[in-house]
Each structure stands twice: as structure tokens, then as C-alpha cells.
The first five atom37 places (N, CA, C, CB, O) and aatype in JSON, in Angstrom:
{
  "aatype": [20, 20, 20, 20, 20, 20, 20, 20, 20, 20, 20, 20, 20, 20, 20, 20, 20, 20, 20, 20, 20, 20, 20, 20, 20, 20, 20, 20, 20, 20, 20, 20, 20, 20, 20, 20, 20, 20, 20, 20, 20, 20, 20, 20, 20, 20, 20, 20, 20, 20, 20, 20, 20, 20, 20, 20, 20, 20, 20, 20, 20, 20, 20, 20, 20, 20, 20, 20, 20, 20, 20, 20, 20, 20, 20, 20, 20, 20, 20, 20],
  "atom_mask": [
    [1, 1, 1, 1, 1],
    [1, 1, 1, 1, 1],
    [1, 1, 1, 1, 1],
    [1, 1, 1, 1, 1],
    [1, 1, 1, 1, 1],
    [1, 1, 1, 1, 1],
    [1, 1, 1, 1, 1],
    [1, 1, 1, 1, 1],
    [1, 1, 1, 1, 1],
    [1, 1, 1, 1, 1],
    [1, 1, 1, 1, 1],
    [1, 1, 1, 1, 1],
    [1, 1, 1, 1, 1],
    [1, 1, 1, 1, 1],
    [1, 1, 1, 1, 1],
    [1, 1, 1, 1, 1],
    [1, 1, 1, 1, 1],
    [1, 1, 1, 1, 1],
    [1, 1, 1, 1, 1],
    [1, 1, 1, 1, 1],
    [1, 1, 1, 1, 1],
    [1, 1, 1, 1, 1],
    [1, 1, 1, 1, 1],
    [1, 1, 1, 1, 1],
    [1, 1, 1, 1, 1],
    [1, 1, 1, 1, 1],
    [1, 1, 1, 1, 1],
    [1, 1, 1, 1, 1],
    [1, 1, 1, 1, 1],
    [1, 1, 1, 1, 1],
    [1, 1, 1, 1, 1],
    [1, 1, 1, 1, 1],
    [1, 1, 1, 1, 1],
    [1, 1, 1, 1, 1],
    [1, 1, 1, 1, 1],
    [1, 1, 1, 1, 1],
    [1, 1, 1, 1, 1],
    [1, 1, 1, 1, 1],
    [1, 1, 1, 1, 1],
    [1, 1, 1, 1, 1],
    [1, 1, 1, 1, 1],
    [1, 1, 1, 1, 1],
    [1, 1, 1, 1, 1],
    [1, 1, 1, 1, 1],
    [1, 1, 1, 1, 1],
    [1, 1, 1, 1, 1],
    [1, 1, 1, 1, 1],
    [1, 1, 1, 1, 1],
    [1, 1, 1, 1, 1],
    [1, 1, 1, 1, 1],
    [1, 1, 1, 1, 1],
    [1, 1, 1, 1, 1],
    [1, 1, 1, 1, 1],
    [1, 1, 1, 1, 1],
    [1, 1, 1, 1, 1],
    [1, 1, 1, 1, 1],
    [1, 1, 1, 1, 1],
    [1, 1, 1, 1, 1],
    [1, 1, 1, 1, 1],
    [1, 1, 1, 1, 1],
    [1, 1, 1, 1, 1],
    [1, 1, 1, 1, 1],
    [1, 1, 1, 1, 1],
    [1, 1, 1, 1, 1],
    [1, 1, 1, 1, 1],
    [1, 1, 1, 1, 1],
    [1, 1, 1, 1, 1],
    [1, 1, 1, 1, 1],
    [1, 1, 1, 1, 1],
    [1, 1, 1, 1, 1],
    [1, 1, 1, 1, 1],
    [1, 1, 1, 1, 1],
    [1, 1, 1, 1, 1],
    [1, 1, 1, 1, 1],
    [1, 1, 1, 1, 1],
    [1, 1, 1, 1, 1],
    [1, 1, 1, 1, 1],
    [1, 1, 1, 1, 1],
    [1, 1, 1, 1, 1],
    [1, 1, 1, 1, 1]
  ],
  "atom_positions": [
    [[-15.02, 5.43, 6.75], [-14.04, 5.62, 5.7], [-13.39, 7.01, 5.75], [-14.7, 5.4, 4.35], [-12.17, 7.1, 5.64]],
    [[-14.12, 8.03, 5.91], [-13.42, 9.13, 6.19], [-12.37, 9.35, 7.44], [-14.37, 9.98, 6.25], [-11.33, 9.98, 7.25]],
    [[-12.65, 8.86, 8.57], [-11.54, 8.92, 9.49], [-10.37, 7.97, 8.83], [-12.03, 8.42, 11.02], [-9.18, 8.29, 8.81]],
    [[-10.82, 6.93, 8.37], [-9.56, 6.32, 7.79], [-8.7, 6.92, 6.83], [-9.85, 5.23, 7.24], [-7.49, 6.71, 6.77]],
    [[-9.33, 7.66, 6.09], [-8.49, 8.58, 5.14], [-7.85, 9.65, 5.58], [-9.17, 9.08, 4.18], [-6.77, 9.95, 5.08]],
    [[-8.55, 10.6, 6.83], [-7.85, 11.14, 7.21], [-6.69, 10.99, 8.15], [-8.4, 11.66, 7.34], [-5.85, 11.88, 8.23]],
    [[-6.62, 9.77, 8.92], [-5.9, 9.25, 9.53], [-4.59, 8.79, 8.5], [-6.67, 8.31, 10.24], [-3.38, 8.89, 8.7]],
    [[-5.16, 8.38, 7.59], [-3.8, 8.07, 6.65], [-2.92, 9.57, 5.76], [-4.49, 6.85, 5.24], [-1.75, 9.55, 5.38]],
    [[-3.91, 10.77, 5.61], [-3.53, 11.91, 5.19], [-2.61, 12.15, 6.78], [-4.93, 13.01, 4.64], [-1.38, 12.11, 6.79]],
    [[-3.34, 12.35, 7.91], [-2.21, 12.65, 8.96], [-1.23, 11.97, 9.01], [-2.52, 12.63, 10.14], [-0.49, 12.77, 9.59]],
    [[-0.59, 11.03, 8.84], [-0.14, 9.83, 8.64], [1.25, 10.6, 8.02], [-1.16, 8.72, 7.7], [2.33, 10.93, 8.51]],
    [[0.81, 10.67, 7.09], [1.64, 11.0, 6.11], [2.21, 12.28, 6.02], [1.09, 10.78, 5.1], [3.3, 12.4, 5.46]],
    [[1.48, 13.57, 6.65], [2.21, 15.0, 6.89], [2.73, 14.41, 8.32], [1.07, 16.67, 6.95], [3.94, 14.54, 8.47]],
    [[2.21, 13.96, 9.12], [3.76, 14.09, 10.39], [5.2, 13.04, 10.17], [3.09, 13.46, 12.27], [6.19, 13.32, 10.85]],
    [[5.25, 11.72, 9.09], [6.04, 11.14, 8.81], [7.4, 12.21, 7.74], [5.21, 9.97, 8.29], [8.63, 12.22, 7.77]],
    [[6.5, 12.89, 7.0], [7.14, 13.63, 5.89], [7.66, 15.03, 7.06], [5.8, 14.08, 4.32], [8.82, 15.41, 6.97]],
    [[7.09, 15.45, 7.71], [7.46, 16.08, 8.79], [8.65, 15.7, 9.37], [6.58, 16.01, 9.6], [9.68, 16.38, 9.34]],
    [[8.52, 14.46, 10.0], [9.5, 14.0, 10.81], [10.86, 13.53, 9.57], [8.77, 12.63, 11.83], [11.96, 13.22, 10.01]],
    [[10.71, 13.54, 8.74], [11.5, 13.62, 8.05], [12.74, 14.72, 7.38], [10.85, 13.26, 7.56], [13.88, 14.49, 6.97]],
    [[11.99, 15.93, 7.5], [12.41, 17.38, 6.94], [13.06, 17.43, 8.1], [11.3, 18.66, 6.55], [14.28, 17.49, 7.96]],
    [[12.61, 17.42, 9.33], [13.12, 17.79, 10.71], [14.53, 17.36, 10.87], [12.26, 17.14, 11.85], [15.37, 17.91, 11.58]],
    [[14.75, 16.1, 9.98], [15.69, 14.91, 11.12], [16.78, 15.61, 9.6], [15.04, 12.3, 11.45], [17.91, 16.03, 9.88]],
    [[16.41, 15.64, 8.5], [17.23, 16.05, 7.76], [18.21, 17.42, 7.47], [16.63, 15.83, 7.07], [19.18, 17.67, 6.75]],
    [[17.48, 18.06, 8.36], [18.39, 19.73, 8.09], [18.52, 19.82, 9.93], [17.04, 21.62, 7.03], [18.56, 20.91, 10.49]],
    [[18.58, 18.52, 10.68], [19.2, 18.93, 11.86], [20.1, 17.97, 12.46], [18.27, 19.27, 12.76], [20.66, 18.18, 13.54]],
    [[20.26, 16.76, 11.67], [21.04, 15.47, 11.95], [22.01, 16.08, 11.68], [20.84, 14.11, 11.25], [22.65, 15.91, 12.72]],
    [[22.91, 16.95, 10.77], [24.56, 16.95, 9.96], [24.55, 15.52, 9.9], [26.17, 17.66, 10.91], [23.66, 14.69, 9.7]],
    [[26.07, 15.46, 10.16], [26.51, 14.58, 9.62], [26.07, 12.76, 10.0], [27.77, 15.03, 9.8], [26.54, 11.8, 9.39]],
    [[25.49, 12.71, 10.66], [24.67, 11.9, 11.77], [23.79, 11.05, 10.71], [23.63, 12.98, 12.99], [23.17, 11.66, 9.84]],
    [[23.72, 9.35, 10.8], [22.82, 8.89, 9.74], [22.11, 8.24, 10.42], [23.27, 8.19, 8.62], [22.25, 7.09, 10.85]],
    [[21.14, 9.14, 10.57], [19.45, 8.55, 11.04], [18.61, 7.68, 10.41], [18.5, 9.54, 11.08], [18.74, 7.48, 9.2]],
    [[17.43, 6.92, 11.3], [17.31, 5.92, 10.4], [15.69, 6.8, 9.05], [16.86, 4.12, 11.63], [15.07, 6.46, 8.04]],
    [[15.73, 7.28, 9.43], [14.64, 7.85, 8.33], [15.48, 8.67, 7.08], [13.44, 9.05, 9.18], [14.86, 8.88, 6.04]],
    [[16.89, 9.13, 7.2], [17.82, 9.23, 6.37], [18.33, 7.92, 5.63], [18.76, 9.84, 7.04], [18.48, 7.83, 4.41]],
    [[18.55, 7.05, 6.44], [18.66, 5.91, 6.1], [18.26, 5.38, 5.03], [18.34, 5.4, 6.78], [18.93, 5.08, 4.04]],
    [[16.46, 5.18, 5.33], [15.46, 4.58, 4.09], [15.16, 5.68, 3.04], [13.9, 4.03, 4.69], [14.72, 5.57, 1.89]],
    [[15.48, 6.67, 3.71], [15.08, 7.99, 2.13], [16.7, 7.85, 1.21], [14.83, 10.52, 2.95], [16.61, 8.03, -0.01]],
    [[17.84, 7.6, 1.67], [19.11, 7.15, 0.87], [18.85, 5.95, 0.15], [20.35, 6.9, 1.76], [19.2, 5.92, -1.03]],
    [[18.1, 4.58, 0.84], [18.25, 3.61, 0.43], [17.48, 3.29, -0.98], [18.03, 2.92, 1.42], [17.6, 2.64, -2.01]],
    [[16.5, 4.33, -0.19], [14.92, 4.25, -1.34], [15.58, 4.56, -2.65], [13.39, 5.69, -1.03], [14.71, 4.48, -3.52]],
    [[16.73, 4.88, -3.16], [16.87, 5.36, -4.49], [17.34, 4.17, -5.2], [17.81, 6.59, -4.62], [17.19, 3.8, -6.36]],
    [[18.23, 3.43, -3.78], [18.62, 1.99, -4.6], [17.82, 0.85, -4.47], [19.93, 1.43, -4.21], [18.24, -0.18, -4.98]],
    [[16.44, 0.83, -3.71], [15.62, -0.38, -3.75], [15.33, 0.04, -2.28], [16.34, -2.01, -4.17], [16.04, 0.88, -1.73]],
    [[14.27, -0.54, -1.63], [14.13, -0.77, -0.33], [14.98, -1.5, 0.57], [13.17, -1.21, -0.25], [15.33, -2.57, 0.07]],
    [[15.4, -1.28, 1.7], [16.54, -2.45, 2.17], [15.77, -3.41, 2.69], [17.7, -2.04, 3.3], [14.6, -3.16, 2.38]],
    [[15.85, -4.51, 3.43], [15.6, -5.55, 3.92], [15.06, -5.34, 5.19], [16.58, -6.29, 3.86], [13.96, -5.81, 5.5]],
    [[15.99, -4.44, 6.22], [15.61, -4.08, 7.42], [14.48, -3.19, 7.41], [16.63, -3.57, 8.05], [13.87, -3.02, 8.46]],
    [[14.16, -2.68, 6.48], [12.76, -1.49, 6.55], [11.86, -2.66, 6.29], [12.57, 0.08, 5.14], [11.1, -2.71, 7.27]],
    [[11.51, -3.83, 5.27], [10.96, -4.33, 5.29], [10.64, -5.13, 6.78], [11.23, -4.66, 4.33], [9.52, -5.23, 7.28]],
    [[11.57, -5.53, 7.21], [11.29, -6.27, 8.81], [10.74, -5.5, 9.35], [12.37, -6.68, 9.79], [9.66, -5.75, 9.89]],
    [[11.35, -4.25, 9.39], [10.75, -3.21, 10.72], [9.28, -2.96, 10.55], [11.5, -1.54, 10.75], [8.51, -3.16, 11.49]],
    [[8.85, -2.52, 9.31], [7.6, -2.39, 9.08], [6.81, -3.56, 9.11], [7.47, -1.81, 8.03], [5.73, -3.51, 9.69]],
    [[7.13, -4.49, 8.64], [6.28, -5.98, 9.0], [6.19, -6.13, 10.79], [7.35, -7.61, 8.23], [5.36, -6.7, 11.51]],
    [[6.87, -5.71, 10.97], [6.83, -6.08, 12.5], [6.11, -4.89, 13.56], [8.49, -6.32, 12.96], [5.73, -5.1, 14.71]],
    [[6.08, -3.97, 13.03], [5.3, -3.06, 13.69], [3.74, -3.62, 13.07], [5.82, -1.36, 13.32], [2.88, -4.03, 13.85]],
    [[3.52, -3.59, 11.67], [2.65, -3.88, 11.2], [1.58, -5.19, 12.13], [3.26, -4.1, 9.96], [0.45, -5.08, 12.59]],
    [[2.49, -6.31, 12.13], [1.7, -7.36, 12.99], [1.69, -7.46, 14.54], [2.16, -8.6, 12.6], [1.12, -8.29, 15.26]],
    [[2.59, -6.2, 14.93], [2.2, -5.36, 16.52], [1.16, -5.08, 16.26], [2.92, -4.01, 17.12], [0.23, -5.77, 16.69]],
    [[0.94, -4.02, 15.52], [-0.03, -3.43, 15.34], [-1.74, -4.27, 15.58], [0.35, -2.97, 14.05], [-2.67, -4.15, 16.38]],
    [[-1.39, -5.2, 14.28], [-2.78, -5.8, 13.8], [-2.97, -6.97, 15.16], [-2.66, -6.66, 11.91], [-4.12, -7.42, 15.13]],
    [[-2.04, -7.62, 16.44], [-1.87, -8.11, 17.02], [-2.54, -7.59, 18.36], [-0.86, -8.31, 16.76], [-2.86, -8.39, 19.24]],
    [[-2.83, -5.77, 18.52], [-2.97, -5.29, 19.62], [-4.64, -5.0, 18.82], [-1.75, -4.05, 20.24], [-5.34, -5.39, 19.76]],
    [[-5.15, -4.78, 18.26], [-6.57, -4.41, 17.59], [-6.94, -5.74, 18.29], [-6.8, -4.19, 15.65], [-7.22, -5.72, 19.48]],
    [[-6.96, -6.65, 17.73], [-6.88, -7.81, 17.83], [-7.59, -8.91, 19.46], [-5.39, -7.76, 17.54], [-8.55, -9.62, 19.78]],
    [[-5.97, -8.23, 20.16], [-6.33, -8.91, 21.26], [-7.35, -7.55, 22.29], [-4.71, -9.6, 22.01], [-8.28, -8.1, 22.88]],
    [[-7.29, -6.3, 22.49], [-8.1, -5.11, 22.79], [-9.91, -5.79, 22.09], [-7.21, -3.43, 21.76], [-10.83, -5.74, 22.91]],
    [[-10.19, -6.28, 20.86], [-11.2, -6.46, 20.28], [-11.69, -7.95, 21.25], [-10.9, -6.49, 18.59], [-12.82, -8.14, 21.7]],
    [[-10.83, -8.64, 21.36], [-11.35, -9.93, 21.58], [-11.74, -9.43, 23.21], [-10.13, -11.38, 21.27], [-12.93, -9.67, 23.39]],
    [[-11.15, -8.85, 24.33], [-11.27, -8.4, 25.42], [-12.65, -7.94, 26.17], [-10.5, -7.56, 25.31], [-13.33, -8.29, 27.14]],
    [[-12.67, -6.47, 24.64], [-13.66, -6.07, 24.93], [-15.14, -6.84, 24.13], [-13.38, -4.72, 24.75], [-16.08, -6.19, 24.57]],
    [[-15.54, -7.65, 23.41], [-16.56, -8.98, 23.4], [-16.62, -9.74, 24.37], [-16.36, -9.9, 22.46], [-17.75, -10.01, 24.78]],
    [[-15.22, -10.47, 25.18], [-15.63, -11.04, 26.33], [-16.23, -9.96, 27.12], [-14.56, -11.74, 27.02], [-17.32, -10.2, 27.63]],
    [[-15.64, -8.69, 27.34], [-16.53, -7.83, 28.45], [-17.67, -7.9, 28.36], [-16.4, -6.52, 28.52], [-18.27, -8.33, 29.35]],
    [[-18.51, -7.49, 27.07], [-19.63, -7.74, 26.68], [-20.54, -8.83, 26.43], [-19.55, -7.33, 26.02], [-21.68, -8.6, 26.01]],
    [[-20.06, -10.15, 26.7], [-21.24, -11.15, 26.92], [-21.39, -10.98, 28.48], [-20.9, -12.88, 26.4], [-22.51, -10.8, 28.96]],
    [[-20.13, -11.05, 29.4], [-19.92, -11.16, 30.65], [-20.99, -10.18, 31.15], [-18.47, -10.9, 31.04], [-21.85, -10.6, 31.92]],
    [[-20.99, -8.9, 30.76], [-21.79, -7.79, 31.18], [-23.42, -7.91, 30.75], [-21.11, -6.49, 30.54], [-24.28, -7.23, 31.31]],
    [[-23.7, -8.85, 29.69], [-25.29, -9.24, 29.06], [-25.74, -10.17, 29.94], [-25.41, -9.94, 27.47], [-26.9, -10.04, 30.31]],
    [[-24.88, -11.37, 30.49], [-25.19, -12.35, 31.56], [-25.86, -11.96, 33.1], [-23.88, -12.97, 31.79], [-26.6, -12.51, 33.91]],
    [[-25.24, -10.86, 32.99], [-25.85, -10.35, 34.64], [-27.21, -9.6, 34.56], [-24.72, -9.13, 35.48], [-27.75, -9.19, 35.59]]
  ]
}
């Protein structure tokens, strides 16, 4: 539980990071993390929702198949 928390505290200073960065060096330029920090005042848009669902079930998709991999490694490797 603690790496998970801190993983989500890091999480969150390099996003807010990458945010400050893109904002006082984009000008006039509309980036997409400008984007959702504009949008965020009028609701979330639609496309942040996709994007994040879709990284999201990348995400939970690569744990996933890496987990199932390494169990087959491991009966394969108990058999011998």
C-alpha cells in the first residue's frame, strides 16, 4: 500500500509539473493538457474521457497479459 500511494503522490507532482511547463511555454499554442485544464471549468470533454479509458484498459490489459506469462513461466519451470 505504501508504494501505491506513493506512486500515486508521484503521479500527481510530475502530471501537475507537466502541466506548469506546457503552460508558461506553449504561447499561443493549444496543447492538449491546456486543453483539459480549459475544458475542466466547463465539464470534462468526451475525448479526455476516451483517452483515459483507453490508456486505462492498455494499461490494465498489459498487467494482465505480463501476469498471465509470467504463471505460465512458473508451472513450466516447477515441471522440470
Amino acid at each position: 500500500m505504501p508504494g501505491i500511494i506513493g506512486a500515486a503522490l508521484l503521479s500527481f507532482a510530475l502530471s501537475f509539473d507537466d502541466f506548469i511547463i506546457t503552460n508558461f511555454n506553449s504561447g499561443a499554442v493549444s496543447t492538449f493538457p491546456k486543453f483539459i485544464y480549459t475544458a475542466a471549468a466547463k465539464g470534462v470533454p468526451a475525448q479526455a474521457n476516451v483517452l483515459a479509458s483507453i490508456v486505462f484498459v492498455g494499461a490494465l490489459l498489459l498487467v494482465i497479459i505480463v501476469q498471465v506469462v509470467r504463471i505460465n513461466k512458473q508451472k513450466r519451470l516447477s515441471r522440470v
